[in-house]
VODRENTI-776911 format. One record per residue (C-alpha): x, y, z; chain; residue in one letter; residue number from 1. Coordinates in steps of 0.001 Angstrom, whole numbers. Layout:
<pts>
<<X; Y; Z>; 'A'; 'a'; NUM>
...
</pts>
This chain:
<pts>
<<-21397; 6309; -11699>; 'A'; 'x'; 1>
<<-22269; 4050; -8814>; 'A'; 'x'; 2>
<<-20387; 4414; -5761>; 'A'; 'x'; 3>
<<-18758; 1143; -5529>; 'A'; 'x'; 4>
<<-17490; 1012; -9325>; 'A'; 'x'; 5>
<<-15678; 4498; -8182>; 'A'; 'x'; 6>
<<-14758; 2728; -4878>; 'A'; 'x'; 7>
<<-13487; -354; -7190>; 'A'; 'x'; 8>
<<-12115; 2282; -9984>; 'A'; 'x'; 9>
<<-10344; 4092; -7001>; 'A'; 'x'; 10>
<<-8741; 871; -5701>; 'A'; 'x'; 11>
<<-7382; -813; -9335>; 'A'; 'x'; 12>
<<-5621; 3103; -9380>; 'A'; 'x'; 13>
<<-3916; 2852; -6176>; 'A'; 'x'; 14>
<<-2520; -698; -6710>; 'A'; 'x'; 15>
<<-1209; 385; -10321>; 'A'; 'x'; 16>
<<858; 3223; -8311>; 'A'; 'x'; 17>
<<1729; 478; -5997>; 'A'; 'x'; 18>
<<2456; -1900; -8636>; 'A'; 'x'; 19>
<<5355; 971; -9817>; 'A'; 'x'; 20>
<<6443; 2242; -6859>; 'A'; 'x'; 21>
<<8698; -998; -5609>; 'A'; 'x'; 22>
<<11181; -542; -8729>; 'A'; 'x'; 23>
<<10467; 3345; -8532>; 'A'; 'x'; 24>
<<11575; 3529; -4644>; 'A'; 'x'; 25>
<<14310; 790; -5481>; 'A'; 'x'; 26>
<<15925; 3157; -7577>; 'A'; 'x'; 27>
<<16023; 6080; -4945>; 'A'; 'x'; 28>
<<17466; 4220; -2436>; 'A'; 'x'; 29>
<<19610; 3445; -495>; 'A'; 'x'; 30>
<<22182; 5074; -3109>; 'A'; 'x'; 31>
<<20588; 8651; -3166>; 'A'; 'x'; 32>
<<18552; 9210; -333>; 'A'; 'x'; 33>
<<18772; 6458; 2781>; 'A'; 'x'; 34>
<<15343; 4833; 3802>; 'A'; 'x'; 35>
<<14492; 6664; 6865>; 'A'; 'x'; 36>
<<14971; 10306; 5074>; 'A'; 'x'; 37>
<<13052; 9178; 2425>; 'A'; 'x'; 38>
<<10413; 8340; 5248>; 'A'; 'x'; 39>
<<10451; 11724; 6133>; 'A'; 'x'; 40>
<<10134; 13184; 2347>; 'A'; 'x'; 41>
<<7440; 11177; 1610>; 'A'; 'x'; 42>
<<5259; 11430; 4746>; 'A'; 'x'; 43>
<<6306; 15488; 5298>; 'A'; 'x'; 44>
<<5472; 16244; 1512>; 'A'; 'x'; 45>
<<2208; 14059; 1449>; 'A'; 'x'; 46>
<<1132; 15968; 5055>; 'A'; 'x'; 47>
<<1483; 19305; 3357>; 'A'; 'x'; 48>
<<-656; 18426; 645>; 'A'; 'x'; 49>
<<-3125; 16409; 2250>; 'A'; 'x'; 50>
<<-3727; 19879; 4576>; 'A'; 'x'; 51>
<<-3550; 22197; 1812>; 'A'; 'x'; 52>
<<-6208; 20139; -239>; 'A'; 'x'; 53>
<<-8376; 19795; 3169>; 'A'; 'x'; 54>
<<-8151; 23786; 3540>; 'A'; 'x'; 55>
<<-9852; 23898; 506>; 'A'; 'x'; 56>
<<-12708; 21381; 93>; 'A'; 'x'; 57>
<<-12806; 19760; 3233>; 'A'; 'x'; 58>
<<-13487; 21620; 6836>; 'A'; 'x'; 59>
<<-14094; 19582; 9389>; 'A'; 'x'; 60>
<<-13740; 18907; 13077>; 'A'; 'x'; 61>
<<-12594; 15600; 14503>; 'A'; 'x'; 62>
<<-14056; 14415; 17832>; 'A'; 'x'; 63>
<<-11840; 14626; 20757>; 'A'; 'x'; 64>
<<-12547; 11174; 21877>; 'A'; 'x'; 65>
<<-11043; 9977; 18174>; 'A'; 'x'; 66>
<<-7836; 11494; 18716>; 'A'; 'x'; 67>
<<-6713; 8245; 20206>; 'A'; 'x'; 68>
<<-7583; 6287; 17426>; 'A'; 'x'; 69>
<<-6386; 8517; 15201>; 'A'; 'x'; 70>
<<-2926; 8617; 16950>; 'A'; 'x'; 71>
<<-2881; 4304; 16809>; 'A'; 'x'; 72>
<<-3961; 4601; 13063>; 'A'; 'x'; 73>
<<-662; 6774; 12197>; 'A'; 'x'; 74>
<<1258; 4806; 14347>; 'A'; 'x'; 75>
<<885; 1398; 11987>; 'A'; 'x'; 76>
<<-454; 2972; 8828>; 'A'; 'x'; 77>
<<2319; 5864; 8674>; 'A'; 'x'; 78>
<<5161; 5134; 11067>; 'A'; 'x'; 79>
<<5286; 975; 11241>; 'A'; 'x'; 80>
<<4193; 433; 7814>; 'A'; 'x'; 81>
<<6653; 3288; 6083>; 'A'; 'x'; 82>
<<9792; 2961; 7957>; 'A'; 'x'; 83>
<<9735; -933; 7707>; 'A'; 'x'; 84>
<<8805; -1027; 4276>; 'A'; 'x'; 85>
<<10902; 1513; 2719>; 'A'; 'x'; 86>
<<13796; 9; 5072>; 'A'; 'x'; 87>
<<12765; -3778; 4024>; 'A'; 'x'; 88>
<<12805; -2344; 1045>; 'A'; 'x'; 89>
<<16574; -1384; 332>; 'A'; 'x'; 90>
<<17457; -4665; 1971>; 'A'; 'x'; 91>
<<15860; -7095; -410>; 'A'; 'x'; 92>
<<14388; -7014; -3851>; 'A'; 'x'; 93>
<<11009; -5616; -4944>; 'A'; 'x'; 94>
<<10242; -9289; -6249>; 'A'; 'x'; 95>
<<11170; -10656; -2741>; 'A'; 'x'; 96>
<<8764; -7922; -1208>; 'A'; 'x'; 97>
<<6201; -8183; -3715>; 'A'; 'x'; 98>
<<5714; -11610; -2600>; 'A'; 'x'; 99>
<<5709; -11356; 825>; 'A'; 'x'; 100>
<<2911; -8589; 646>; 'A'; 'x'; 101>
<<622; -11136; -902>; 'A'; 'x'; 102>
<<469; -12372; 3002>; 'A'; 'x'; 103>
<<-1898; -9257; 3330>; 'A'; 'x'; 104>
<<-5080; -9836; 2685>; 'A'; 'x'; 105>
<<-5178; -13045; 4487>; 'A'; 'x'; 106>
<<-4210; -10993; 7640>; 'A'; 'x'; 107>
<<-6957; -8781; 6719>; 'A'; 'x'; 108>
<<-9520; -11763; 6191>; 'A'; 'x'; 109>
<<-8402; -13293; 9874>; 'A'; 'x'; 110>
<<-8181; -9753; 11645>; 'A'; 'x'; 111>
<<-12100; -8682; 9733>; 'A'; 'x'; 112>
<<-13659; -12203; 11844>; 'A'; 'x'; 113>
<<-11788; -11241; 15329>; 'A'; 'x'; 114>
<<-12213; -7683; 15319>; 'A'; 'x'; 115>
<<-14868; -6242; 13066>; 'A'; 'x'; 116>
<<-16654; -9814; 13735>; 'A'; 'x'; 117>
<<-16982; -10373; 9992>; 'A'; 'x'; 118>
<<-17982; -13904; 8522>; 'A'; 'x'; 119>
<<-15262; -16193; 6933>; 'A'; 'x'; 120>
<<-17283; -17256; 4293>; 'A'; 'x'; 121>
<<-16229; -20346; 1903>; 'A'; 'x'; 122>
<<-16994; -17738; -973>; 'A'; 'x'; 123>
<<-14664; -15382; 521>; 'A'; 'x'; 124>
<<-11577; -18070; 1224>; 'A'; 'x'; 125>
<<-12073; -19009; -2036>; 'A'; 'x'; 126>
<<-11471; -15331; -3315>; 'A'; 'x'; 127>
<<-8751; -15224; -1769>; 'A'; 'x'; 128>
<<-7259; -18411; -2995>; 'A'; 'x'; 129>
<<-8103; -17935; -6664>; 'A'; 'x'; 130>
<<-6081; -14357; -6063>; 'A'; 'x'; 131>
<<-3346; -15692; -4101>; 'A'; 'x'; 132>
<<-2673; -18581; -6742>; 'A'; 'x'; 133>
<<-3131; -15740; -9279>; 'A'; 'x'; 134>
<<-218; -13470; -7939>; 'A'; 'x'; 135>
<<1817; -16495; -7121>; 'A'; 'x'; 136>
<<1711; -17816; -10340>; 'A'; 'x'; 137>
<<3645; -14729; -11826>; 'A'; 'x'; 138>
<<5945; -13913; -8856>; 'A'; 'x'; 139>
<<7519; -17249; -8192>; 'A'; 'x'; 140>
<<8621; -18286; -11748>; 'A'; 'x'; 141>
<<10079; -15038; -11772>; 'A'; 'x'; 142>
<<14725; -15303; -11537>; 'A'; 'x'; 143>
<<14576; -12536; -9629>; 'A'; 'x'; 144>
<<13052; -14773; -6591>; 'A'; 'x'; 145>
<<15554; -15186; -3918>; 'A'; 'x'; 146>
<<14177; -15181; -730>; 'A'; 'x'; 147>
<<16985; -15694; 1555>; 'A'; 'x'; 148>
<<20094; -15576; 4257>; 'A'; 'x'; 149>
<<21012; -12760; 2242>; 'A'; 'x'; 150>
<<17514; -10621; 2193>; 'A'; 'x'; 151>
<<16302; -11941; 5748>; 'A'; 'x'; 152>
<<16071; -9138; 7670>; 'A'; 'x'; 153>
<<14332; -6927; 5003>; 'A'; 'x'; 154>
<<12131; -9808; 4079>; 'A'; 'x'; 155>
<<11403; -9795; 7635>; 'A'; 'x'; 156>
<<10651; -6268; 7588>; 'A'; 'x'; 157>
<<8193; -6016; 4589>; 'A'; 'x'; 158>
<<6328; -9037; 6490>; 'A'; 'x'; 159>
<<5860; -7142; 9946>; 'A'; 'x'; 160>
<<4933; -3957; 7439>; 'A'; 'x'; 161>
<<2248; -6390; 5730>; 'A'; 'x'; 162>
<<1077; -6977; 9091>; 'A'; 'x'; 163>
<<885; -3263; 9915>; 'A'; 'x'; 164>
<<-851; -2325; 6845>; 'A'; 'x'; 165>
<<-3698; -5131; 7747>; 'A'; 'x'; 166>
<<-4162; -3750; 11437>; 'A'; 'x'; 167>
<<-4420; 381; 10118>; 'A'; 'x'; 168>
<<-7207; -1060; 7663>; 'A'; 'x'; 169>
<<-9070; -2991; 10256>; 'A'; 'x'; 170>
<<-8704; 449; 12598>; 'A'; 'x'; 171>
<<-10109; 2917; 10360>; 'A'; 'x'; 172>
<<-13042; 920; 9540>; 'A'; 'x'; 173>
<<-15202; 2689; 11640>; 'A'; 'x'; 174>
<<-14195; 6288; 11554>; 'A'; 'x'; 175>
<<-13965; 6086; 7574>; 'A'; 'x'; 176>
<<-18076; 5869; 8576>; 'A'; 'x'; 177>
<<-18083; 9028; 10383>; 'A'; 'x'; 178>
<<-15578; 11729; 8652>; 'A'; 'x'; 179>
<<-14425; 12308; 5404>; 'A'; 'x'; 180>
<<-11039; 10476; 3599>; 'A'; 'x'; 181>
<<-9331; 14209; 3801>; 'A'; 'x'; 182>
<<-9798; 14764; 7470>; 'A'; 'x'; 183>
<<-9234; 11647; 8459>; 'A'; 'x'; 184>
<<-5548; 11206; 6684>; 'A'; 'x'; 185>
<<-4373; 15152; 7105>; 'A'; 'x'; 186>
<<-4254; 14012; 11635>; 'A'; 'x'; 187>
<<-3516; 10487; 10362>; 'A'; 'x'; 188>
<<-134; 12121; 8414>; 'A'; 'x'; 189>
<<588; 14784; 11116>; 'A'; 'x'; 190>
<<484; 12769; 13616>; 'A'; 'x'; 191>
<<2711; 10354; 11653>; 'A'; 'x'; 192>
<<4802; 12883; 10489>; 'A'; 'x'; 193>
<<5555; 13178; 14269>; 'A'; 'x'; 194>
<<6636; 9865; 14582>; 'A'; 'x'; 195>
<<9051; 9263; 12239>; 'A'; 'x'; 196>
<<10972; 12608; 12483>; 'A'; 'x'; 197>
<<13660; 11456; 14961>; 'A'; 'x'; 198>
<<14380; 8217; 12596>; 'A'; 'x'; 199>
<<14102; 10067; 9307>; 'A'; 'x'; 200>
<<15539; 13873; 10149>; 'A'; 'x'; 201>
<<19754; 12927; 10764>; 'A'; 'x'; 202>
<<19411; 10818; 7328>; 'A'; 'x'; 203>
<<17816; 13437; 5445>; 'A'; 'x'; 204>
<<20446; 15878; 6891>; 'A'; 'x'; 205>
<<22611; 13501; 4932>; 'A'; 'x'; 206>
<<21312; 14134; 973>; 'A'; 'x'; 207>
<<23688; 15493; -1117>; 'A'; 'x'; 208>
<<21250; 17329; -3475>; 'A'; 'x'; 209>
<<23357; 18195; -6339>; 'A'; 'x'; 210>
<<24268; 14432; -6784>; 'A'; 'x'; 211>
<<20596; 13606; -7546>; 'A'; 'x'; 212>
<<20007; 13044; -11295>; 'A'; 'x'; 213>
<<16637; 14442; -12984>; 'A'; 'x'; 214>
<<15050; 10905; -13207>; 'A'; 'x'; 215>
<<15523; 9909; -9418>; 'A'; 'x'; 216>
<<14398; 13265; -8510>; 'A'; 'x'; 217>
<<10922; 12010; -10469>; 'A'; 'x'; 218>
<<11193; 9138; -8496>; 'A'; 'x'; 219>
<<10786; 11250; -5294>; 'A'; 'x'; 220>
<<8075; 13207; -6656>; 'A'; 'x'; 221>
<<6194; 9888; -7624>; 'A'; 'x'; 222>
<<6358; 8527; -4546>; 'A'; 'x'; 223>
<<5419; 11388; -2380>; 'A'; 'x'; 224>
<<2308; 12546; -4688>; 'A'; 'x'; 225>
<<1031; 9291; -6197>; 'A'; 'x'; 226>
<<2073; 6314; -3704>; 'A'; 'x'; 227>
<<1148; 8775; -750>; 'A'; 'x'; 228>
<<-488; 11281; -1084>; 'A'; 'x'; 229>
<<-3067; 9652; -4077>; 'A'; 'x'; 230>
<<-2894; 6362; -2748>; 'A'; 'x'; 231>
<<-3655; 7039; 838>; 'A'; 'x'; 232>
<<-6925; 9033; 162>; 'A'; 'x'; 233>
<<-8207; 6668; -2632>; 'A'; 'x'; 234>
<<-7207; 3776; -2>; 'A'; 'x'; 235>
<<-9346; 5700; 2400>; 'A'; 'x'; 236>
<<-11954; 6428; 222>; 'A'; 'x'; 237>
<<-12586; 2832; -796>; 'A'; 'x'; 238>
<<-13588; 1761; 2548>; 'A'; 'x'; 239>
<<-15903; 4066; 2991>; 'A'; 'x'; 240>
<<-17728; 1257; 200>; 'A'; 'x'; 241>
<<-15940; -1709; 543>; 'A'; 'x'; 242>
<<-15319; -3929; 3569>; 'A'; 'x'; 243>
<<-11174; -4033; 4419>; 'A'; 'x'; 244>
<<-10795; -7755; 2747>; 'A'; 'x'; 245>
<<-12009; -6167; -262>; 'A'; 'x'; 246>
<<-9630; -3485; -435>; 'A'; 'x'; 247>
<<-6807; -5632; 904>; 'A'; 'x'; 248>
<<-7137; -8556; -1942>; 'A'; 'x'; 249>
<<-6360; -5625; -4699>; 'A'; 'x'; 250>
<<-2918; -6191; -3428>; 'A'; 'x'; 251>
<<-2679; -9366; -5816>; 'A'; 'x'; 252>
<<-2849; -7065; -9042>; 'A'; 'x'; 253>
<<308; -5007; -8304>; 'A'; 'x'; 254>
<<2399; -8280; -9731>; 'A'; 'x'; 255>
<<268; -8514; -12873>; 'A'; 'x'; 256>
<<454; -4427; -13181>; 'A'; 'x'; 257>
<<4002; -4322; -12812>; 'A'; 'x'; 258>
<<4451; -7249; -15473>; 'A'; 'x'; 259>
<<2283; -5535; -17983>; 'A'; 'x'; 260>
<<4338; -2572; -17309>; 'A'; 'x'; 261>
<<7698; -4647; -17871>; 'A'; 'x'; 262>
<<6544; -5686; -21010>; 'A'; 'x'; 263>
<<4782; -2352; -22968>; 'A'; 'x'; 264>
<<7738; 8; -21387>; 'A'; 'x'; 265>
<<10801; -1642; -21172>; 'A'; 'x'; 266>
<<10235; -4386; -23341>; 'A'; 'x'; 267>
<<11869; -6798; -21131>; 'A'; 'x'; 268>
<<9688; -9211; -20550>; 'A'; 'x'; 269>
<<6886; -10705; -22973>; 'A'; 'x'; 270>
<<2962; -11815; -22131>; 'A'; 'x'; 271>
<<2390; -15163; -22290>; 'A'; 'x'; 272>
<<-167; -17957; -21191>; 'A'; 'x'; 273>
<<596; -18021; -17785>; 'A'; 'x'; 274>
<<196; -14173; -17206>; 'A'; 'x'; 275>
<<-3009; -14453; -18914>; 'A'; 'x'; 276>
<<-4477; -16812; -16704>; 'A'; 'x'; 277>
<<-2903; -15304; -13545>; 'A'; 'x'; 278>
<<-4966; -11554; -14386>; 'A'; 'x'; 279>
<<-8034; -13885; -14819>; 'A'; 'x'; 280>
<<-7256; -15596; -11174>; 'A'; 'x'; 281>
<<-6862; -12263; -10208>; 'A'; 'x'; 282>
<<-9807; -10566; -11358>; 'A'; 'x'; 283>
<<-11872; -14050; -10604>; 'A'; 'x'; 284>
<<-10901; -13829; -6690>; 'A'; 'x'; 285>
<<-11779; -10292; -6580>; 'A'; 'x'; 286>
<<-15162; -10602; -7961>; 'A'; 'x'; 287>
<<-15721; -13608; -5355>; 'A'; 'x'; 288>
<<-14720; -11754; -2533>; 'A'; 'x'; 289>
<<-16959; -8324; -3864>; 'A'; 'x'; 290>
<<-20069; -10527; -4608>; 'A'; 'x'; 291>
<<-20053; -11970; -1627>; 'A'; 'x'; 292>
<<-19939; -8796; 923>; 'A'; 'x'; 293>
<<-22556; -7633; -1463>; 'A'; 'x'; 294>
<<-25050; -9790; -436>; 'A'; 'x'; 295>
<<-23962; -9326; 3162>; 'A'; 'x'; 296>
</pts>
């Protein structure tokens, strides 16, 4: 298989777990485990197996002079982007913060001209558009909608967490050139894991262990193995293929997944015209944007 199908392949995976994990997390928090010690769960258990795998398949040195950048990409890929998120998270809705995420790969499209120097292309707007119209098209018909006085701060939150997300792809760009996925996130995770201990350690302290019911325990387990650990290396491994506003506009399937998933598994919602022609905005924008950095 070609490189960029797995790269593409790897990409549609992590933005199904994505697409799950908002209701998934929703339901951990804040009424088993608070935000902060789930922080800590997810970024402690995803650094022990991100290590463990890399002690196996992967040895590797990084360069001294990369530590820095290393230590920045933790900071707003692991820190920023998991505290406010999971935080932003448990003070709005998953709708609300679905929505605002869709800001994402704009950020990434502005940040790829002023940093990486990338062309804005009328192909690539247009990607964008066709995407953004496609994700918006299911998310604000939806009841559960209610961006407000109510949800501000966490709205707030999962914005400045979009915006943290965009600035961690734009920064690994260039080492995702020089090492591989498994070295790079194992210091990217430690050095996170670092971070967040003093916000995340006096919460966790907190978890009354025998109250947690089997399912929310799965919940846990999904969101340390699949949303981080899986999702971060596949994440990483995409751009070793794809430029960052590629991997960024994949963001616009996780409403479609996580209708589809409404529909076949709880049977509480029903597919209709205009979730066909949002997947086919979707998919439309993201072959735009692809075709075009092919050519590039």
């Amino acid at each position: 298989m070609h490189k960029t199908i797995k790269a593409h392949l790897a990409l549609l995976i992590v933005n199904i777990i994505y697409g799950l994990n908002y209701s998934i997390a929703k339901e951990v928090m804040p009424e088993y485990v608070m935000p902060f010690a789930f922080v800590l769960m997810r970024v402690g258990g995803a650094l022990i197996l991100f290590w463990i795998a890399s002690a196996f398949f992967i040895k590797e040195k990084i360069d001294r002079k990369d530590f820095p950048r290393i230590a920045l990409l933790a900071f707003f890929g692991v820190a920023v982007n998991q505290l406010l998120f999971l935080k932003g998270l448990s003070l709005t809705s998953p709708i609300n913060a679905s929505i605002i995420m869709l800001s994402n790969p704009i950020i990434v499209l502005i940040a790829s001209a002023l940093v990486l120097k990338e062309k804005i292309s009328n192909i690539k707007i247009t990607g964008v558009f066709f995407g953004l119209t496609g994700a918006f098209l299911l998310l604000f018909f939806n009841k559960s909608f209610s961006i407000g006085s109510a949800t501000a701060i966490g709205d707030i939150m999962i914005l400045i967490n979009s915006m943290s997300w965009a600035i961690f792809i734009i920064m690994l760009n260039p080492l995702i050139k020089k090492y591989n996925a498994f070295t790079i996130v194992k210091w990217v995770f430690l050095f996170g894991f670092i971070y967040v201990l003093p916000f995340g350690y006096s919460e966790f302290k907190q978890i009354n262990w025998h109250s947690i019911p089997p399912n929310i325990y799965w919940g846990i387990g999904f969101v340390v193995v699949a949303t981080t650990f899986i999702a971060y290396f596949l994440n990483t491994y995409a751009l070793r293929e794809l430029k960052p506003e590629v991997v960024s506009i994949y963001i616009y399937f996780q409403p479609f997944i996580a209708a589809l998933v409404a529909i076949y598994y709880f049977n509480n919602d029903e597919f209709d015209t205009r979730k066909l022609i949002s997947g086919i905005l979707i998919i439309v924008g993201i072959y735009l944007v692809s075709m075009r950095l092919k050519k590039t």
